[in-house]
C-alpha positions in Angstrom: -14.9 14.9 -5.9 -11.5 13.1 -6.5 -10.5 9.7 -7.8 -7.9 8.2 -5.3 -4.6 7.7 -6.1 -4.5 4.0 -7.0 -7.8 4.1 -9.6 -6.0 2.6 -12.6 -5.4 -0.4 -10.5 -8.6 -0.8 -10.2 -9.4 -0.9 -14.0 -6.4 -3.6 -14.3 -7.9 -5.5 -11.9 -11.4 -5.2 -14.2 -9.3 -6.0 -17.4 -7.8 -8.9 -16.0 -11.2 -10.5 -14.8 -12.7 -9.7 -18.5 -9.2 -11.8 -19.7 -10.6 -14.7 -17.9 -13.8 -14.8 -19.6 -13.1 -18.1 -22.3 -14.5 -18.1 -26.1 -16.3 -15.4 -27.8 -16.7 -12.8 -24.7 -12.7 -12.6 -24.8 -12.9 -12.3 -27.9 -15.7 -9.8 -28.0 -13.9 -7.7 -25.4 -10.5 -7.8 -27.5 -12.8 -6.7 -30.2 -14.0 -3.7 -27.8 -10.5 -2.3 -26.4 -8.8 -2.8 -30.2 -11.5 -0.7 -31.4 -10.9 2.4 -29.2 -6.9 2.1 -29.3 -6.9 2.0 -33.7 -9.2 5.0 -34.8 -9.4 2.7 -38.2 -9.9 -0.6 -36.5 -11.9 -2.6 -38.6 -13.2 -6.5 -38.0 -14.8 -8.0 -40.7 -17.8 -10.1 -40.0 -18.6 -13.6 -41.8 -19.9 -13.3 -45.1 -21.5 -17.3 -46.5 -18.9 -19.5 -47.3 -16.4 -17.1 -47.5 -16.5 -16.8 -43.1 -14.1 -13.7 -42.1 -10.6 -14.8 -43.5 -9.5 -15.6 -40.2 -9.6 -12.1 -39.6 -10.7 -10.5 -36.3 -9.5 -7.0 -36.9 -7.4 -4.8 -39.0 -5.6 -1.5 -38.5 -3.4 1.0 -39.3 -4.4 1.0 -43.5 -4.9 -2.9 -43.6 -1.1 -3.0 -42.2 -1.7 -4.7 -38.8 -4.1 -8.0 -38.8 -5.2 -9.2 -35.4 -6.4 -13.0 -34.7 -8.1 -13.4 -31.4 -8.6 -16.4 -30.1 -10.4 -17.2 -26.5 -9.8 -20.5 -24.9 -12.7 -22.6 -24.4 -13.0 -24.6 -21.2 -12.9 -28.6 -21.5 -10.6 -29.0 -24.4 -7.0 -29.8 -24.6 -6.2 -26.9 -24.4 -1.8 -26.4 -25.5 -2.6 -28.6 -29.0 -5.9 -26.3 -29.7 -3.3 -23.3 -29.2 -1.1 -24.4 -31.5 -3.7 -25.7 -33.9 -5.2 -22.5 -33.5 -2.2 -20.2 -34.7 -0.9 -22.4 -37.3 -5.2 -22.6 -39.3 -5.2 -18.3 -37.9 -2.2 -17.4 -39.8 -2.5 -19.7 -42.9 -5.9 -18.4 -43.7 -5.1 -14.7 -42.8 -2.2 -15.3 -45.1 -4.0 -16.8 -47.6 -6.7 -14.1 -48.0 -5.0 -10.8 -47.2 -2.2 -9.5 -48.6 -1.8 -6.2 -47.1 -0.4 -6.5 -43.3 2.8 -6.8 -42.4 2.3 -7.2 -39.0 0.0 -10.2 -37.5 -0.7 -10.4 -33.7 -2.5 -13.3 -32.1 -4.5 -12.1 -28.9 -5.0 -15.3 -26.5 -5.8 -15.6 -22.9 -4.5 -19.0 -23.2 -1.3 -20.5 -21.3 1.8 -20.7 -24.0 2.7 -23.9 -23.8 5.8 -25.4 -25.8 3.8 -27.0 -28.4 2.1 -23.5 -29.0 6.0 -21.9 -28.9 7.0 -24.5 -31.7 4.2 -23.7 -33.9 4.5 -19.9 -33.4 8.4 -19.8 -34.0 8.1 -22.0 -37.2 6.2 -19.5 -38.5 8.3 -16.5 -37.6 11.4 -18.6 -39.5 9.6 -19.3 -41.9 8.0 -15.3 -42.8 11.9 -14.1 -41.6 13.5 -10.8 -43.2 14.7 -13.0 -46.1 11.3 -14.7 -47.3 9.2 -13.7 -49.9 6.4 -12.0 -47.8 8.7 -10.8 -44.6 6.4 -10.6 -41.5 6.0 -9.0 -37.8 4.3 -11.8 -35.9 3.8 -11.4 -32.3 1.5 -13.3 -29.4 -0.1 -10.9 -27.5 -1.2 -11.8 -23.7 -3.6 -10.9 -21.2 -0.9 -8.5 -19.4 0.7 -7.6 -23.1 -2.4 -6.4 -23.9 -2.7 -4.0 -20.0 0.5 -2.5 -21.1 0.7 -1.8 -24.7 -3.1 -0.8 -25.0 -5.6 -0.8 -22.1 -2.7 0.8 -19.9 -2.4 3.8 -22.4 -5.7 4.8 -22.3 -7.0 8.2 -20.6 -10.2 8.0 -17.8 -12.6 8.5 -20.2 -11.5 5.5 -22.3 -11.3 3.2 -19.1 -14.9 4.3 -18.2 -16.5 3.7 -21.3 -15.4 -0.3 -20.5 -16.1 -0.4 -17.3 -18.0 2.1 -16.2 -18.3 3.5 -12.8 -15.5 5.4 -11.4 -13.4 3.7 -8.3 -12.7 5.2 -5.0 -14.1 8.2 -5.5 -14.8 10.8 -2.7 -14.8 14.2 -1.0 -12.0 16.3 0.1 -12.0 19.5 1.7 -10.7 21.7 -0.9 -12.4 20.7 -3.7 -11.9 24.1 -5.7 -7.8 23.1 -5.8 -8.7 20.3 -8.1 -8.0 22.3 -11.1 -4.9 23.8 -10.0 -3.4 20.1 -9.7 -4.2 19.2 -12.8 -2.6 21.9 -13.9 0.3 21.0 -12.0 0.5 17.5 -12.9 0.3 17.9 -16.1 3.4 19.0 -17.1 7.1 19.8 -16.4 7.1 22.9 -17.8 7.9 26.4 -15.7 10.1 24.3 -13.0 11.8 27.0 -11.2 14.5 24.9 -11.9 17.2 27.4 -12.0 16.0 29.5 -9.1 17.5 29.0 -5.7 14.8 27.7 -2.7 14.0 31.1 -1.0 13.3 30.8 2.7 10.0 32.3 4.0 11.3 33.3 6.5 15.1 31.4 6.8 14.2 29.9 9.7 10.6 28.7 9.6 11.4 25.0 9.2 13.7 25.0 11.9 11.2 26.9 14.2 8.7 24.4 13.4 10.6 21.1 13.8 9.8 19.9 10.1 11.9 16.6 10.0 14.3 16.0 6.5 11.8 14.4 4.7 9.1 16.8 5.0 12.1 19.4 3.9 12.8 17.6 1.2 9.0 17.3 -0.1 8.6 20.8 0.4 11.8 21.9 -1.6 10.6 20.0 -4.5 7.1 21.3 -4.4 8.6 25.0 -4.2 10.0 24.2 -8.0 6.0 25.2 -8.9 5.4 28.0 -7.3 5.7 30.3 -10.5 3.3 27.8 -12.0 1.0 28.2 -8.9 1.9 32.0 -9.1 0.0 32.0 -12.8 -2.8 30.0 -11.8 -3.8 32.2 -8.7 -3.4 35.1 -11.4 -5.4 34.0 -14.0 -8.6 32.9 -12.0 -11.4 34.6 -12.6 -12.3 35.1 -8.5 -9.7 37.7 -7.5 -10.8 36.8 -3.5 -9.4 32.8 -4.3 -5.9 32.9 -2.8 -7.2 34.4 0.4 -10.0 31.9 0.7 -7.7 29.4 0.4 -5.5 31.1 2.6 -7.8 31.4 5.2 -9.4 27.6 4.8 -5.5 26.8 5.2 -5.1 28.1 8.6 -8.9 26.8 9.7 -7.3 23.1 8.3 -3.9 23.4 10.6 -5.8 24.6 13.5 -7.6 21.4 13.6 -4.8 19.6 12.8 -3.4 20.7 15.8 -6.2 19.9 17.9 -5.1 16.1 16.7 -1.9 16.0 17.2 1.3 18.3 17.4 3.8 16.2 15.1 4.6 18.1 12.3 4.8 15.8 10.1 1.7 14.4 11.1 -0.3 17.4 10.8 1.8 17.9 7.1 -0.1 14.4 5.9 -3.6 15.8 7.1 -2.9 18.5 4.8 -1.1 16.5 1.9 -4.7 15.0 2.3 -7.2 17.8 2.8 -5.7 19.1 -0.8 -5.1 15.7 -3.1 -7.1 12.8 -0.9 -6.1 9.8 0.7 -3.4 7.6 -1.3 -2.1 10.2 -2.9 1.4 9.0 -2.6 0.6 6.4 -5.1 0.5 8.9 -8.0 3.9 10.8 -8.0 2.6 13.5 -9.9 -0.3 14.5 -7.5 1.9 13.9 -4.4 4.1 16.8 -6.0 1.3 18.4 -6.6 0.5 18.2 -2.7 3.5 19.4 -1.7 3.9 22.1 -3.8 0.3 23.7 -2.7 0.7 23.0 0.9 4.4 24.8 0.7 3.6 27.6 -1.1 1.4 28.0 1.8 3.2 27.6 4.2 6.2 29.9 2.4 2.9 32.5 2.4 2.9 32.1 6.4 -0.7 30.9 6.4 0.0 27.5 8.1 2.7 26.7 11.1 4.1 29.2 12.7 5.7 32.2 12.4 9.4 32.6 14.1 8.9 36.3 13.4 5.6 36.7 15.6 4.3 35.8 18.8 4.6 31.6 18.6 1.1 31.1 19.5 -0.7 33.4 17.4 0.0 31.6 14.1 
């Protein structure tokens, strides 16, 4: 099984519907996310008269103080933002003297009057006040890139669970070995020149410039893939793939006899549909499929008879 290519869209997508949820459900899922990206993230509840401080969350030692606020539907909305941040920040201010950094999380529009109220305060906390201050609005997209869009699958699951776009593909057991490529830069052949398999096998086969080009990248692996092939613990797993190589071009060519056509059927029998939207797995791709074909397993051979490859 293999997520597609495009599944952290999908969980943007999620966060930004749970970033139109108004009041305390924002609020609760600011709450949520803050509490997975800070490994000390800590959010006081109410206590009598004494209420939370204004506080929804501190981090990093008591250094960063977060104030979340939700809009609520049927108010006037750009004077309750600025109300909001300027009764936020005194009270925080007030009763904690340890951050240094404040962020105010909102989902609502930023509207001059809100600017005014926000930028007073910056002036007013500058480098050369008493108590010098980070203050920073955080929005609904701030808030995808600096922390939602950081985290790993297993994060992004855990808030919306229930994995997108997920399906078969035919060699499942070369899901490990792309990983393995994608996950680093390290053991780029780099400084080895592109040895032809045989010299003229792309010019037998017709491969157009691009596929050339996709291939000569994915060769920069090949030590990598070299490694992996080694290291496995069934000795018979390069000629099964191999062989489930030259079954996969056969059919391609029952489809259609464009080479770069039957290249994409293969691109997508190894790493799934879309997988040009994640660079790293598209490498990936070409670097299995071309160390495959390098290996004379798929197209054919200028050095045999044409039509027994």
């Amino acid at each position: 099984m293999l997520l597609t290519a495009n599944w952290r869209e999908w969980y943007r997508f999620r966060h930004l519907q749970a970033c139109f949820e108004s009041g305390t459900k924002f609020e609760d899922y600011v709450s949520e996310i803050l509490n997975i990206y800070h490994d000390d993230f800590l959010n006081p509840a109410p206590s009598g008269s004494l209420g939370d401080g204004g506080c929804d969350g501190l981090a990093e030692s008591g250094t960063i103080f977060y104030a979340c606020y939700g809009q609520r539907p049927g108010r006037d909305a750009e004077r309750e933002l600025a109300r909001k941040i300027e009764s936020d920040f005194a009270r925080g201010f007030a009763e904690w003297d340890t951050f240094h950094t404040w962020r105010f999380v909102t989902n609502a529009p930023v509207g001059p009057l809100a600017v005014r109220s926000f930028t007073a305060l910056q002036q007013t906390h500058g480098v050369s006040s008493a108590r010098p201050l980070t203050l920073r609005i955080v929005k609904s997209d701030d808030l995808w890139t600096l922390v939602v869009g950081t985290f790993g699958f297993s994060e992004l699951n855990s808030l919306f669970p229930g994995a997108p776009g997920v399906e078969n593909i035919e060699l499942a057991d070369l899901l490990p070995l792309l990983d393995t490529l994608g996950n680093s830069d390290q053991d780029l052949d780099i400084d080895s020149p592109i040895a032809p398999v045989p010299s003229n096998k792309m010019d037998f086969n017709d491969l157009p410039e691009a596929s050339r080009i996709e291939f000569n990248a994915g060769r920069l692996l090949a030590r990598r893939i070299n490694r992996w092939y080694e290291e496995s613990s069934d000795p018979d797993l390069y000629d099964k793939h191999g062989k489930r190589f030259k079954v996969l071009y056969q059919e391609a060519l029952l489809i259609t006899q464009v080479p770069a056509e039957i290249l994409e059927r293969l691109y997508v029998s190894v790493a799934g549909p879309n997988f040009r939207m994640d660079g790293r797995r598209a490498n990936a791709a070409f670097a299995v499929v071309s160390y495959f074909f390098d290996r004379c397993h798929i197209f054919k051979d200028p050095t045999l008879i044409p039509d027994s490859a």
